[in-house]
Structures are given as C-alpha cells and as structure tokens.
N, C-alpha and C positions, 0 to 999 in steps of 0.2 A: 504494500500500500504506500508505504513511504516512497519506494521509487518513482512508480505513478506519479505522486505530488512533485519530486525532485523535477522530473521529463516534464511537468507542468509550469511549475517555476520556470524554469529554464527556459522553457518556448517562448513564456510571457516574458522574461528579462531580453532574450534577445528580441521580439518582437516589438517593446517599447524602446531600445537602444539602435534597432535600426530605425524608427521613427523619428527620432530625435535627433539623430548624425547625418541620416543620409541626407537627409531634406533640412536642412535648416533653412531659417527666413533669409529671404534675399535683400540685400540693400536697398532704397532705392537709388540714392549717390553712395559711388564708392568712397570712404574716407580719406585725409587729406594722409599724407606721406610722411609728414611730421609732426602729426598726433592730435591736429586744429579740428576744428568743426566746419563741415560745409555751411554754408551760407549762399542761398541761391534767389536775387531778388527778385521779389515777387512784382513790381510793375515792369521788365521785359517778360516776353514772350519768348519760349524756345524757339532756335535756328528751326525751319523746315526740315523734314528729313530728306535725305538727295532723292531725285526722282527715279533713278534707275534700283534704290532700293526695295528686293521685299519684303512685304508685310509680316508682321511676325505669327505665329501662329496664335490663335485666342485660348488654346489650351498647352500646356509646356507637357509633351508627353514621358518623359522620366519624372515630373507630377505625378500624372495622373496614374503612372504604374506604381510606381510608390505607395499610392492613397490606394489603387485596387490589392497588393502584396499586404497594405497594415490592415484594410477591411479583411480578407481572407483568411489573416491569421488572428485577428481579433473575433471572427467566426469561428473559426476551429476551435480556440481557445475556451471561447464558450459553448459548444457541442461538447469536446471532454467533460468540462463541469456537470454539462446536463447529462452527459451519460454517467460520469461517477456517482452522481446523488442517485442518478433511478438505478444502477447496482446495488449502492447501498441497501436502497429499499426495499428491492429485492431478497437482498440477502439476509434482512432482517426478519421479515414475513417469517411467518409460522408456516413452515413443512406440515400436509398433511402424512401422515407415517404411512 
C-alpha cells in the first residue's frame, strides 16, 4: 500500500515540477542588462511591425501541449485516487462466507 502512495506522490511531485519549470510566465519587456527597470512611455505609440513580417500565431503550441500533458496527468492522478478509495471499499465490505 505504501508503495502505491510512494508511485502517487511521485507522479504528483513530478507532474506539478514540470508545470512550474517548463512553462514559466513570459516577460512582457525583456529586463535591462544592468539590473534597471524598463520604463516604456506611455504617450508614443509602438514602431509598426515590418510588413513583410508574419503574424504570430494566436495560440503558442508548446503552450498549449504543456497545458494538454499537466490536464492529462492531473487526470490520471485523480482516477488513481478514485480507484484506490473504491478498493478500499471494496476490500473492506463484508465477504459473504
């Protein structure tokens, strides 16, 4: 039983340690190089983007895989649960002889 928990733990620790490293939040301005704070004033407007550039995509797909890989292990993770409590219960039930 203990091991069970142990393989439980452990999925859950790597599963919330790959959420939290792989993906972190992205800047919006890069920080300055010798340790300032940006300062970006607010009555310009940004340059144009060049015209020959393209559009970025409206979804970043190593996002969006990320977010499908921590949904799918934050689902299994909780299927185990639900399957060990309904063994439990099982296993506590009274045997007819």
């Amino acid at each position: 039983m203990t091991s069970r928990f142990a393989r439980l733990a452990a999925g859950t620790a790597v599963s919330v340690a790959l959420m939290t490293t792989a993906a972190p939040a992205m800047a919006q301005f890069a920080p300055e190089p010798r340790g300032g704070s940006v300062e970006r004033p607010l009555d310009t407007p940004p340059p144009p983007p060049p015209a020959a550039a393209q559009p970025e995509p409206a979804v970043d797909v190593s996002s969006a895989a990320l977010g499908a890989l921590g949904g799918i292990a934050l689902g299994g993770v909780g299927l185990g649960i639900a399957l060990g409590i309904q063994r439990r219960r099982d296993h506590s039930t009274a045997h007819p002889a």
